[in-house]
Each structure stands twice: as C-alpha cells, then as structure tokens.
NUTOR-309595 format. One line per 10 residues: number of its first residue (from 1); their letters; for each residue x, y, z of N, C-alpha, C. Coordinates in steps of 0.001 Angstrom, whole numbers, plus 500000, padded with zeros to 6 digits. Atoms other than C-alpha are relative to their C-alpha. Example, Ala and Ser with C-alpha at 12.3 -4.5 7.8 and 13.67 -1.06 7.14 Angstrom:
<lumdos>
1) as) 500890/498810/500000/512300/495500/507800/500900/501200/500000 ~ 499180/498810/499940/513670/498940/507140/499230/501090/500730 .
</lumdos>
This chain:
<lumdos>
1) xxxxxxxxxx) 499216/499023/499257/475119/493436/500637/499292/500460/501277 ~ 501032/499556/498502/472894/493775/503590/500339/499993/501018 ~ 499260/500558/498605/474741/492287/506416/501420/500946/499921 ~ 498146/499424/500001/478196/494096/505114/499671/501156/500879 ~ 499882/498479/498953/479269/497298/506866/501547/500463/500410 ~ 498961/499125/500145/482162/499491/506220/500537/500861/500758 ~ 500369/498925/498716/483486/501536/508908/501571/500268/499609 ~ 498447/499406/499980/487102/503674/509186/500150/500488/501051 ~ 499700/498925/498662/489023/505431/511916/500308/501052/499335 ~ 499323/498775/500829/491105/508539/510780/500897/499633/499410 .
11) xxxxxxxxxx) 498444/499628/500764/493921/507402/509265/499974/500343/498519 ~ 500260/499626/501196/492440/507346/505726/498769/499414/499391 ~ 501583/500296/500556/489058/507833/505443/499359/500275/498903 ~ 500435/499992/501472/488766/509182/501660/500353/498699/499246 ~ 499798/500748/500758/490307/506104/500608/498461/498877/500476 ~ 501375/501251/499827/486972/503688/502827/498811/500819/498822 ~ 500734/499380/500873/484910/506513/501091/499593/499635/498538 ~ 499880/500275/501044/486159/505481/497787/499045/499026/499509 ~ 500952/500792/499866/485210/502161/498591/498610/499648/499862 ~ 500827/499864/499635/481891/502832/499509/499540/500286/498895 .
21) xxxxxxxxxx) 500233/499527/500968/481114/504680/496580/499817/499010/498912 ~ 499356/501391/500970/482837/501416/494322/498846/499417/499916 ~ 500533/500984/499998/480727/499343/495750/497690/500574/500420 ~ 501533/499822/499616/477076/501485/496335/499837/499809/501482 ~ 500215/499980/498674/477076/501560/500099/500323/501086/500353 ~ 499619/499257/499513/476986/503786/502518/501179/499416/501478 ~ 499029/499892/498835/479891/504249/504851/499684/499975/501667 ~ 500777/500246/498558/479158/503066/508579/500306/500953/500540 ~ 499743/498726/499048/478840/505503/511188/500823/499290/501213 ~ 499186/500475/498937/480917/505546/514071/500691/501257/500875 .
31) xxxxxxxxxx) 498955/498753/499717/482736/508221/516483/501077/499403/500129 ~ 498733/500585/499257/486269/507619/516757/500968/501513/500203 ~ 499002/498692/499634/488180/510706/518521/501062/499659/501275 ~ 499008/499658/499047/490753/511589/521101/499404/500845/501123 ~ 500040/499227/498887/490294/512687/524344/500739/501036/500599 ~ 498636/498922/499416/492545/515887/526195/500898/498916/500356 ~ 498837/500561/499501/494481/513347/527651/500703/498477/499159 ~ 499878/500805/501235/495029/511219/524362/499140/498278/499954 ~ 500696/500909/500480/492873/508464/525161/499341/500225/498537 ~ 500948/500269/500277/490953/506966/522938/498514/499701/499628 .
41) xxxxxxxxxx) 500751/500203/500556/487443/507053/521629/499003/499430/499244 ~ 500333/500575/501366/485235/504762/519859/498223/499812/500280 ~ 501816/499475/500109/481018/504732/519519/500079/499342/499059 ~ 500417/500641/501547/479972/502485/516604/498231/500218/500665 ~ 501766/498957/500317/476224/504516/515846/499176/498616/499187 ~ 500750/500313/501072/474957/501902/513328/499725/498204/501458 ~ 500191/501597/499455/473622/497832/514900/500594/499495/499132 ~ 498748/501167/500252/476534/495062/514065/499257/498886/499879 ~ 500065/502019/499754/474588/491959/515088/500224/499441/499070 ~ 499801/501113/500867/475431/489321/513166/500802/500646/498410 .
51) xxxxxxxxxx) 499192/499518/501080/477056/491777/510628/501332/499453/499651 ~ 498797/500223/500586/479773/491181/508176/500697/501122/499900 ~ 499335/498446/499690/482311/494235/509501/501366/499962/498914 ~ 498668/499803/500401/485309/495642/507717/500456/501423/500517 ~ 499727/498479/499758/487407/498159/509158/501342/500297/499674 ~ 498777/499510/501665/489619/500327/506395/500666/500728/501377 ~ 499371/498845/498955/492608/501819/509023/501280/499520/499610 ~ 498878/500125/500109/495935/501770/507548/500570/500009/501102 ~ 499795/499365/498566/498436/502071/510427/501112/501144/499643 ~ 499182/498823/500511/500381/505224/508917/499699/500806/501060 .
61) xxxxxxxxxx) 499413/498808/498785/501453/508539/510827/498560/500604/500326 ~ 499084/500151/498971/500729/509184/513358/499853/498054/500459 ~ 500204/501112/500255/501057/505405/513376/499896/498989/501344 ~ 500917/500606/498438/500592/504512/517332/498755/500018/500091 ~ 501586/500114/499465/497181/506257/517526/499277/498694/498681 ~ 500731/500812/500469/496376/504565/514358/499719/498698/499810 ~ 500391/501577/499454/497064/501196/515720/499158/500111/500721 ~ 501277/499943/498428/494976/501611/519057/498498/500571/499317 ~ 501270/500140/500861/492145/503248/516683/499701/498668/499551 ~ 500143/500744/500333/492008/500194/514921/499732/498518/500886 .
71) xxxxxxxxxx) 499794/501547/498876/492453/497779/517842/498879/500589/500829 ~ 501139/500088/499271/489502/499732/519835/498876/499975/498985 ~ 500984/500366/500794/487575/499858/516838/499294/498585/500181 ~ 500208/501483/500256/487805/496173/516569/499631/499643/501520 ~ 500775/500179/498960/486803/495661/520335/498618/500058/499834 ~ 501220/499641/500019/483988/497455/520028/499034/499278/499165 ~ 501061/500825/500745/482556/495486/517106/499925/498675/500565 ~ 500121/501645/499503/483409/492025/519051/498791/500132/501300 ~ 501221/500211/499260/481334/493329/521932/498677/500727/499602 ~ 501818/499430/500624/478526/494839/519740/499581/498823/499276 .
81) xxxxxxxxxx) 500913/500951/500337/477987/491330/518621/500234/499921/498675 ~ 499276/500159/501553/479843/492092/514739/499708/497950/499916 ~ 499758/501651/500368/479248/488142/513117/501416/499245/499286 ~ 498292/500658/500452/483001/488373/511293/500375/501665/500554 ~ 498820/499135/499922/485670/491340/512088/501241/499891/498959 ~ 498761/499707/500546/487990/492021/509593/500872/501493/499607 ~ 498946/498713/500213/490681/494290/509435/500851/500422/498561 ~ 499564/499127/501579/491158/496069/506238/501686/501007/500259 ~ 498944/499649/499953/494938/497169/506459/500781/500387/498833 ~ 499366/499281/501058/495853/498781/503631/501446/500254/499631 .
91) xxxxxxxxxx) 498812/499798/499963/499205/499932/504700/500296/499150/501355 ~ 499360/500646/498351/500842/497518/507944/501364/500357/500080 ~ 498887/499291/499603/503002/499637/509639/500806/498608/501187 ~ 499220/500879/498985/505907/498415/512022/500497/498750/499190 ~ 499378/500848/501016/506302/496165/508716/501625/499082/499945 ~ 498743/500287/500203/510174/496096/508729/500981/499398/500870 ~ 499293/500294/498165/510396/494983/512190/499436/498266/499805 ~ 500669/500929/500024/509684/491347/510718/500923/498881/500478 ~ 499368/501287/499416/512684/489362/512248/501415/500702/500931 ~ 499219/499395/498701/515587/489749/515007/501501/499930/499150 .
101) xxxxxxxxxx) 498483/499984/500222/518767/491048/513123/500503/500445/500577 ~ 499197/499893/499062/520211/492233/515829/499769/499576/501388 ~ 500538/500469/498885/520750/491157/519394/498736/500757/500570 ~ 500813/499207/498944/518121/492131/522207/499143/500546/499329 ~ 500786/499354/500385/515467/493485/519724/498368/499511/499197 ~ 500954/500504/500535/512048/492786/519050/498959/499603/498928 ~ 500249/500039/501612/510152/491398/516160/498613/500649/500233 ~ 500782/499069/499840/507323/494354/516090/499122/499416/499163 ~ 501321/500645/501421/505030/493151/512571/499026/498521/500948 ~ 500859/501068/499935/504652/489816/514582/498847/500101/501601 .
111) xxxxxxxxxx) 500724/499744/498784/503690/491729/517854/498181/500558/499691 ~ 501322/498851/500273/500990/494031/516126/498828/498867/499699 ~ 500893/500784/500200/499441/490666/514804/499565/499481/500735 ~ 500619/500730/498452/498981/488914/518025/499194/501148/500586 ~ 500627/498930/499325/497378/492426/519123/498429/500034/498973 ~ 501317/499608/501210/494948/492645/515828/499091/498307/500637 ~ 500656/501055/499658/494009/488931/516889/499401/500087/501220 ~ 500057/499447/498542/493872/489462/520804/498325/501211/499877 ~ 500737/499031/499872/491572/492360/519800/498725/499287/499599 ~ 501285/500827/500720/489109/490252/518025/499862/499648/498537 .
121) xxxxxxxxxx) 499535/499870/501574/490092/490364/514363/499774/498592/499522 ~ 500183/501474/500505/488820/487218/512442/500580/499808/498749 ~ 499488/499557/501110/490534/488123/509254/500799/501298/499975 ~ 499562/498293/500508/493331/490914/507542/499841/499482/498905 ~ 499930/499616/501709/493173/492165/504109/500753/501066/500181 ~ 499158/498874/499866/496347/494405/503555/500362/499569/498322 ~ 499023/499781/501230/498640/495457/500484/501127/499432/500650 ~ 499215/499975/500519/501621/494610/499462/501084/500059/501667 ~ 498801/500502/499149/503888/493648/502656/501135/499843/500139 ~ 498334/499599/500134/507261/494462/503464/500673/498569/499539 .
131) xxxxxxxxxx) 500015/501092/500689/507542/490475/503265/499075/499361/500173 ~ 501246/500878/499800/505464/488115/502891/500013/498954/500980 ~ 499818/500670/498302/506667/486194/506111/499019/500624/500414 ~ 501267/499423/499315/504213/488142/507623/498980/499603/500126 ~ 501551/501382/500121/501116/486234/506985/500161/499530/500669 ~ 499462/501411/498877/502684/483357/509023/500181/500602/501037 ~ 499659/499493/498546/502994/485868/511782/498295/499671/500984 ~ 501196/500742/499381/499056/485313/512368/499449/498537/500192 ~ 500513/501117/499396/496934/482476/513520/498328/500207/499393 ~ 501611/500111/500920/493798/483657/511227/500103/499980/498808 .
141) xxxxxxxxxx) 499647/499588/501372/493547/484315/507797/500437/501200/499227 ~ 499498/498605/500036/495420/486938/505982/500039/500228/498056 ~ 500362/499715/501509/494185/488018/502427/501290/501074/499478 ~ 499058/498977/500422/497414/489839/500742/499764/500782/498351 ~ 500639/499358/501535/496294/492363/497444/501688/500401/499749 ~ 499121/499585/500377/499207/493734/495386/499278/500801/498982 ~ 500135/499463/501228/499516/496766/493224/500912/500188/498771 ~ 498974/500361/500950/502233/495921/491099/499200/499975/498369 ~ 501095/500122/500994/499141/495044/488406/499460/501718/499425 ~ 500619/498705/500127/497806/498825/488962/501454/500676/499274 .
151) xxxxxxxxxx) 498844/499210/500353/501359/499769/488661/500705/500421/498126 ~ 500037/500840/501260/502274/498082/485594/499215/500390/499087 ~ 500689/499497/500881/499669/499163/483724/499896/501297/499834 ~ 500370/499016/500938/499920/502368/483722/501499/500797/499244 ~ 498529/500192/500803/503779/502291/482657/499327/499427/498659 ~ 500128/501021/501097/502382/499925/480146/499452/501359/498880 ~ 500831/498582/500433/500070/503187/478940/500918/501105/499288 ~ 499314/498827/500256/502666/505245/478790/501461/499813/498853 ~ 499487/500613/501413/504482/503048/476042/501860/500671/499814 ~ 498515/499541/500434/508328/503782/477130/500683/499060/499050 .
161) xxxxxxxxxx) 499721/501144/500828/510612/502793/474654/501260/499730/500898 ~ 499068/500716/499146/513478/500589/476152/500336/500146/501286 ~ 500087/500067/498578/512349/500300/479751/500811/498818/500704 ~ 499088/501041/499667/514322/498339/482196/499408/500031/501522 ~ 500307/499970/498837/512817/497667/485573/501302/499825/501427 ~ 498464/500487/498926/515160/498070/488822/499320/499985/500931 ~ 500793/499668/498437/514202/497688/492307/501562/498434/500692 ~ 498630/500470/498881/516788/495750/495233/499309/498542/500077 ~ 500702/501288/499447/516206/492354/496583/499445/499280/501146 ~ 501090/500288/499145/514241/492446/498847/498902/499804/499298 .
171) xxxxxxxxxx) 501144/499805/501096/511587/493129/496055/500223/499709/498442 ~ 499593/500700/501683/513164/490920/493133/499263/499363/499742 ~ 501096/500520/500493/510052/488829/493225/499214/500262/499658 ~ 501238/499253/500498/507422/491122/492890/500762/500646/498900 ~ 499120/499938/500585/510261/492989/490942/499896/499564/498876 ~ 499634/500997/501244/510244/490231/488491/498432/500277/499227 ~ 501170/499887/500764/506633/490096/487795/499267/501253/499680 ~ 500220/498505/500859/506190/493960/487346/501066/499932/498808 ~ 499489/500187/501243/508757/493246/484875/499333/499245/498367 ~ 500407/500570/501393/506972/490586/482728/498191/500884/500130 .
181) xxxxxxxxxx) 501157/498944/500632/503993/492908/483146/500019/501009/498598 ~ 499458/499086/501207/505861/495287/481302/500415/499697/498920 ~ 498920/500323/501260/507541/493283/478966/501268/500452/500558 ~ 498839/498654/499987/510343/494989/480180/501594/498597/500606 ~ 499051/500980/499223/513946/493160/481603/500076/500953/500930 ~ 500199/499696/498450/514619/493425/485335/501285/499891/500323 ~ 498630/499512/499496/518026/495202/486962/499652/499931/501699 ~ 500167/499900/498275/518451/494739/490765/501378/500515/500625 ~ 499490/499887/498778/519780/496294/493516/500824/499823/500762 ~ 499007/500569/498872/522389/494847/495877/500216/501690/500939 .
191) xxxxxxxxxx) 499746/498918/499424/522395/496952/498768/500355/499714/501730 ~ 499931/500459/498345/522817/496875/502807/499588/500979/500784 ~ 500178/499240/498950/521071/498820/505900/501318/500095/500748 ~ 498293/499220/499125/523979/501252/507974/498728/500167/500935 ~ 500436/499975/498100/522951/500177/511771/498518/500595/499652 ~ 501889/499844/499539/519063/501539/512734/500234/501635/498664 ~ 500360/498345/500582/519580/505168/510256/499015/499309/498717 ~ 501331/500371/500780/516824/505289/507792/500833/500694/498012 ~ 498782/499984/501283/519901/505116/504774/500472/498420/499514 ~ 499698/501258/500834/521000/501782/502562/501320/500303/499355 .
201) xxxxxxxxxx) 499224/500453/500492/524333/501267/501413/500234/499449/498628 ~ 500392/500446/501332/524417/500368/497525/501163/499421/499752 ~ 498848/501170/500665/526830/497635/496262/500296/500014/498752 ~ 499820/500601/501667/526141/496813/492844/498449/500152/499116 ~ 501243/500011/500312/523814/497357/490395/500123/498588/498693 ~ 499467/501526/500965/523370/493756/488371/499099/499971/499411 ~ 501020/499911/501467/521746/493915/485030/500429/501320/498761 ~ 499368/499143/501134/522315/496000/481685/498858/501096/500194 ~ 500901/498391/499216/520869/499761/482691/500263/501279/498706 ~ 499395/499132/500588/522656/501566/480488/499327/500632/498263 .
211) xxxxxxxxxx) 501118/499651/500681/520854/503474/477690/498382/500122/499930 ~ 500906/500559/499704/517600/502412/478985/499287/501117/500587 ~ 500553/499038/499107/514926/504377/480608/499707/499084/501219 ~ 500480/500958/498537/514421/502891/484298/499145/500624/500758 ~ 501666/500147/499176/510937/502129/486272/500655/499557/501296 ~ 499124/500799/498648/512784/501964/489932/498599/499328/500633 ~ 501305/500858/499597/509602/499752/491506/500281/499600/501554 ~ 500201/500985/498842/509130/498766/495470/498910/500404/500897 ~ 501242/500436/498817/506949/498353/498469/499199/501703/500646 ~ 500480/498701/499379/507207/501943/499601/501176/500784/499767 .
221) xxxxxxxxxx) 498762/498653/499929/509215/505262/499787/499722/500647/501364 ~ 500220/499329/498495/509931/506384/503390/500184/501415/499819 ~ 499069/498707/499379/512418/509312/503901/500942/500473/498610 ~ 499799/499844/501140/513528/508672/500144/501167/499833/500079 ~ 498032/499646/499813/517490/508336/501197/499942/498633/498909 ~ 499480/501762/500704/517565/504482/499698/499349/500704/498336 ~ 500590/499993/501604/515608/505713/496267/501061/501347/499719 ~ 498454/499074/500845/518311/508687/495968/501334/499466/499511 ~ 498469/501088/500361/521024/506218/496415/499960/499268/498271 ~ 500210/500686/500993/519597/504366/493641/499838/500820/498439 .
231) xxxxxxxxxx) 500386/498615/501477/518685/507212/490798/501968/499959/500298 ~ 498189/499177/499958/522715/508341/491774/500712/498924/498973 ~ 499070/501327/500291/523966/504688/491095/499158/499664/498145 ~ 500702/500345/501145/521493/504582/487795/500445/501491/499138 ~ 499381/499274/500174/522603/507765/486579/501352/499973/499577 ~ 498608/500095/500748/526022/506746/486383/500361/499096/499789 ~ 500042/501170/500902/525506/503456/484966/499409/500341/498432 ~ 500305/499106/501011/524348/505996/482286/498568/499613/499098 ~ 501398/500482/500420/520310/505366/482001/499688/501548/499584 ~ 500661/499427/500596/518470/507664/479964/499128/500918/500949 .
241) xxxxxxxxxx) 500788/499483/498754/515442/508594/482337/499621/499144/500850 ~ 500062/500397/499081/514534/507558/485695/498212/500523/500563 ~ 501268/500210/498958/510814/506761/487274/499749/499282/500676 ~ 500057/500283/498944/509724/505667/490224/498691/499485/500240 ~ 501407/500419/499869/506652/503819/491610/499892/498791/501230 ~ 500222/500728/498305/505499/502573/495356/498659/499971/500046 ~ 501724/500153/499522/502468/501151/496565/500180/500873/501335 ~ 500484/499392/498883/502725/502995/499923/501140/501612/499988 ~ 499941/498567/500112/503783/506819/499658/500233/500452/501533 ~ 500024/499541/498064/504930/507378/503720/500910/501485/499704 .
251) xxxxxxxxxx) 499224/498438/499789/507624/510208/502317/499874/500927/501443 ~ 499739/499441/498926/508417/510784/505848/501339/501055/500153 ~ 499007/499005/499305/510969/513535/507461/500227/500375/498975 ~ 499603/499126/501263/513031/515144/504376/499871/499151/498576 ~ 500388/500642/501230/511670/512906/501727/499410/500726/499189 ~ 500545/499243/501023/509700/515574/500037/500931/501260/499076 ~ 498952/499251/500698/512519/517836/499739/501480/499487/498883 ~ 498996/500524/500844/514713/515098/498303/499751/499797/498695 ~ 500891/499984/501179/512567/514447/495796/499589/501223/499075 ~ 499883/498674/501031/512127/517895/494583/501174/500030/498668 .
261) xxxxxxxxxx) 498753/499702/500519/515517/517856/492965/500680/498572/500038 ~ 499902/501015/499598/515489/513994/492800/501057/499561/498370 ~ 499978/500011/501395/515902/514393/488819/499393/497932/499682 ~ 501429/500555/500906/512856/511656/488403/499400/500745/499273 ~ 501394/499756/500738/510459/512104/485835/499243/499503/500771 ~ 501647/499924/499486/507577/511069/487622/500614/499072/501142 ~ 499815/501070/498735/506858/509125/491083/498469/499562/499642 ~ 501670/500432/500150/503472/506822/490782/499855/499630/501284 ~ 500284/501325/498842/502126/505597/494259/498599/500225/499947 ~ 501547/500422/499572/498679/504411/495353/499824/500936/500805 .
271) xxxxxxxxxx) 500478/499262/498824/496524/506324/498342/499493/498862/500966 ~ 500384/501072/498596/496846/503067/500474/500295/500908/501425 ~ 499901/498881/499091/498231/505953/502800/499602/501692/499138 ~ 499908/498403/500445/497063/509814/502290/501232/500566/499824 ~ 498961/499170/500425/499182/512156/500816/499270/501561/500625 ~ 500296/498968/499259/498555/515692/502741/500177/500800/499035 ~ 500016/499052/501321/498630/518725/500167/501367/500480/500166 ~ 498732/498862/499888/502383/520109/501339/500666/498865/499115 ~ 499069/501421/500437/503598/516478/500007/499597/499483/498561 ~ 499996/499732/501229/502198/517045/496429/501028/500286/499319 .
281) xxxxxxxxxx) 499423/499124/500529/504568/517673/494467/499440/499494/498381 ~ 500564/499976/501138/503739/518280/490689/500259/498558/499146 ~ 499684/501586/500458/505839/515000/489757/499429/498792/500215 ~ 500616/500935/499387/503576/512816/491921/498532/499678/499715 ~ 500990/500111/500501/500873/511009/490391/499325/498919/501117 ~ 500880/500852/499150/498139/508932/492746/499093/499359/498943 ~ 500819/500928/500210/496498/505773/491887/498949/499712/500872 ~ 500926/499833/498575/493700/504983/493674/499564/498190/500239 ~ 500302/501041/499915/493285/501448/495116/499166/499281/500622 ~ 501596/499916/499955/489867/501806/495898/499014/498570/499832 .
291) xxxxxxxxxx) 500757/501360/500659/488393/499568/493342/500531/498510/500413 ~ 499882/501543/499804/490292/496715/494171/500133/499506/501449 ~ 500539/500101/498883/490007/496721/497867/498541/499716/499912 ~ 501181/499989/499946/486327/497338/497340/499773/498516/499261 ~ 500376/501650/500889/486266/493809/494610/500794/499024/501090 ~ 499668/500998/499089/488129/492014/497431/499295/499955/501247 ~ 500842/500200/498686/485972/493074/500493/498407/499103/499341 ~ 500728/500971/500476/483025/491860/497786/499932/498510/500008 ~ 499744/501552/500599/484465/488438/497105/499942/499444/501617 ~ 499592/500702/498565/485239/487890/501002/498850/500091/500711 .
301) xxxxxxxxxx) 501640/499825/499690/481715/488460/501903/499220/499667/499664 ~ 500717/500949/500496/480369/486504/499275/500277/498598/500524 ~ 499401/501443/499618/482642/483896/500174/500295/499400/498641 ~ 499693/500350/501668/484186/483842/496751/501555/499809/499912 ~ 498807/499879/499384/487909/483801/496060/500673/501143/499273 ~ 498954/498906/499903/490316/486413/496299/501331/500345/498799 ~ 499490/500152/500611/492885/485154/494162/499677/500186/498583 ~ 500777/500175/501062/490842/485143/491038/500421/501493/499726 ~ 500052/498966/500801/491595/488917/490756/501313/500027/499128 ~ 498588/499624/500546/495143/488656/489868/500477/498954/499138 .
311) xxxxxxxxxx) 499613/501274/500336/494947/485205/487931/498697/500313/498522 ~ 500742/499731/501430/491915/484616/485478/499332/501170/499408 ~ 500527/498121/499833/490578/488527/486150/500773/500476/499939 ~ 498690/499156/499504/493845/490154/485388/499251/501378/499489 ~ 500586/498829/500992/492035/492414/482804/499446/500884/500915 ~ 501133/499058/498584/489483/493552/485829/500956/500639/500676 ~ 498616/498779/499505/492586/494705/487618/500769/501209/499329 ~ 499406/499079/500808/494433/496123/485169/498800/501383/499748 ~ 500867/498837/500147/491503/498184/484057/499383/501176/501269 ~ 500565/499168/498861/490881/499688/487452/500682/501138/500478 .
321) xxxxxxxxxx) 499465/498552/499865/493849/502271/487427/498968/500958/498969 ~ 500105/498920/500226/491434/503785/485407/498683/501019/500440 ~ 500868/499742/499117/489298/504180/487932/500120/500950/501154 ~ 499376/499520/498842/488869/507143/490422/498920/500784/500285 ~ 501431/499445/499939/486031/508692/492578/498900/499226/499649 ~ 501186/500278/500655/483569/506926/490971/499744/499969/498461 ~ 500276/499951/501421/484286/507656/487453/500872/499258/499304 ~ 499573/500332/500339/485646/506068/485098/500849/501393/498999 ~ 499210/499080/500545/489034/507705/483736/501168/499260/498862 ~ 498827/500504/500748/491667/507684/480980/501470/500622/500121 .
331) xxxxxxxxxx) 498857/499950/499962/494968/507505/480861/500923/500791/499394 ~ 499043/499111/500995/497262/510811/479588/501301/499664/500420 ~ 499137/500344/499897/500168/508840/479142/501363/500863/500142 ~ 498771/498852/499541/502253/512330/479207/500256/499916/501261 ~ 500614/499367/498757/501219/512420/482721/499833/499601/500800 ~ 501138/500935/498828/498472/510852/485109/498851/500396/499491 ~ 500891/500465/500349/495278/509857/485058/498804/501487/499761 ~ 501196/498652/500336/492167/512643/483398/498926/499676/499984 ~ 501756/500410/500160/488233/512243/483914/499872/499692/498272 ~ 500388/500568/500885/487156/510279/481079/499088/501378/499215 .
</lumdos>
C-alpha cells in the first residue's frame, strides 16, 4: 500500500474516510475550495510521483461544482506526476442523459466521460449506473460495483414472509438478480416519462403482487414522484406491505416530504451520496458502501480482479452490510443495522 493514495473533494468525504479507515490508510491531503467568484481551487499537499491515485467524488448536488472539483482534482494529479489517475465515482451524475430521445438534445453521461478522460483519468470505478451503456461511452477502463448484493442481504436478514420483488424495466436485470438473491419472484413495472417533468406514467404492473409483501428495488430515488406512482399502483393490486431500496439516495426537491406519508415501511439506500440530517427521516436506513469500494480500490492496485467480488467472493460481499465505521455490526432485522 505504499504507492496508493486516497484523496476526495467535497461532495462526500465521510464516505473516502470510511474507506480509509477499511483499508488502514490515511486519507490524502489536499485543499479543494471555492473562491468569491466561484472558481475553483485545488492544492494536492502530499508528493504523487509515480503514485497509484484514487479520487472518491461522487458528482451529486450541487452536481456542477462537483464535476469541475473532480475534473481539477484530476488535472492536478496528471501534472504532479500521479503514475495512474483514477476516478472513484460512486454516484455518476448527468446519468439519464445517456442517449438522444428527443430531437436537438444532447447525450450529457457521454459528454462528462470525454471530460473525465480529457482531464487525465486513466480509469472509473462507479456504482450501479443508470445503464450500463455507459461504460462504452469511455475510451479507458470502467470498473462497475453494484449494491444489489448489499441490498439483498439485508432483506434476506430480515426474513419477510412472501416477498415479491418489483422495480420497472429499466432495472429488470439487476431486478432479476436481487430477486434470486432473495429467493423471492420478480413483478415489474411498465411505465413511461411525461416530456422533461421529473414524473413517470405507470401502465401495468406484470406479475402476481397481490397478498405479498413488496421490496420496490432500483438505481436511485430522485424527487420520489415515480416510487409514489408505484406504492399507489401496488397498493391497489392489494400487497400487504411495501419497502423500498436504492443504491443512490439524491431525494431531491419534495422527495422528503413525499416520503413522509409515503406509507413504506422502510427505505434502505447506500451513502454512495450523503444524506444531510433534514433528509433523515426515521424510516430511512443507510448502508454503507465503504467496504466494498475500499476491496475494489485494493484489488485495482494490486492488479487483481474486480469481478471476483460478486462471483466466487459473494459471501465477502454479502457480509459487508455488516460493516460500518470500522466496526463490525449486526443486523436488527426489526430495523437497521446496531454496533455489534
């Protein structure tokens, strides 16, 4: 571990912390601030040469600066002489902007990648991707983690009886395999975006729902309008209880208030993006996906492979929701996760 070197901007620096911790390192130094007139900022304090860099910068809200953080970050290590650059992306914003459904409009996911490259970026490592087209939007290598595994297990913990997984199709593949995680059968979605509003249209729900308790499962929860639609339409397909579970937690504009009075039992997401303390709410449990970032920046630095966590290491995954801080924790299946 000598050559590695961990560094963050602001967007979510308790989660590199985590990291750091995971793996026995200390966290690189670096200034990265704002100027009065919103420039930019960046100072890397520690010597790069020939270092193996990673830099943890979701691109969540405010999600301009925390591109340009990330993109002067990554300058700065190409001309301090860094020996690899990789961009630890946790959350990749501008995600949904991955192809041209309407006239005159630009495909944004594949712009940001030509910018992360352009900048100097020799590698990403992100979660869970709006699609997985995305990869193919670069010209380097692009390591993709999923927490569907983290997810999964701790449903699994919590030992519902006649669970039924739902989520739309956009996310019937991952979808599917949080299903045979669970054991569980898998209900989908049919739905349609109304023009640019940040609302979905619901068609049909196709699969047997009814009596069942349902695990609604996808990529993220924005503004929460599409996951209300869906509880409404599950509800009166006459399911039992209703939970929820996203790897990326953005609950932007009135998403926290929808959710108050959402009538979920629980919401699970990761801290691939921070959650701010007003956006707690008592229903909302955090995973922390710490550990397995931290076992994938390991393996990619050894020069080991990546894949191995989610294939003959499932166990190592699985066991890492019960991981948090540093300690090892267990699982109060009433609930969320309690210090061991």
């Amino acid at each position: 571990m000598d050559q590695l070197g961990i560094y963050t901007g602001n967007a979510n620096p308790d989660l590199a912390r985590k990291v750091c911790r995971y793996l026995g390192i200390e966290l690189g130094r670096a200034e990265v601030f704002e100027f009065a007139n919103e420039n930019v900022f960046v100072k890397i304090l520690d010597n790069v040469r020939a270092h193996d860099v990673f830099v943890i910068q979701p691109t969540c809200s405010p999600v301009n600066k925390s591109i340009m953080e990330l993109l002067i970050m990554i300058d700065a290590f190409k001309r301090a002489s860094a020996g690899r650059i990789t961009a630890v992306v946790p959350y990749y914003g501008y995600g949904r902007s991955d192809k041209k459904d309407q006239p005159r409009v630009p495909i944004t996911a594949r712009l940001i990648a030509d910018m992360l490259t352009v900048a100097g970026a020799h590698r990403v490592l992100t979660m869970d991707l709006h699609q997985g087209q995305i990869q193919g939007f670069f010209n380097i290598p692009v390591d993709e983690l999923t927490a569907i595994h983290l997810l999964s297990n701790y449903f699994r913990h919590k030992e519902l009886v006649d669970p039924v997984v739902v989520t739309d199709l956009g996310f019937a593949k991952r979808g599917r395999a949080f299903a045979e995680l669970l054991d569980a059968p898998l209900a989908v979605i049919e739905k349609r975006r109304v023009g640019n509003l940040d609302r979905a249209e619901l068609l049909n729900v196709i699969g047997e729902v009814r009596g069942r308790r349902a695990v609604i499962v996808d990529d993220e929860i924005d503004t929460a309008g599409t996951l209300l639609e869906i509880v409404r339409a599950l509800q009166r397909e006459g399911v039992t209880e209703i939970y929820a579970c996203a790897t990326h937690g953005i609950l932007s504009g009135p998403a926290v208030e929808r959710l108050q009075d959402a009538g979920i039992e629980q919401i699970v997401l990761t801290d691939t993006v921070p959650l701010p303390p007003h956006k707690r709410l008592p229903r909302i449990t955090t995973i922390s996906v710490a550990p397995l970032f931290a076992e994938a920046i390991k393996r990619i630095h050894r020069g080991e492979s990546v894949g191995a966590l989610f294939s003959s290491e499932l166990q190592l995954v699985q066991e890492m929701s019960l991981w948090e801080d540093g300690m090892p924790r267990v699982l109060d299946t009433a609930r969320e996760a309690t210090p061991a």
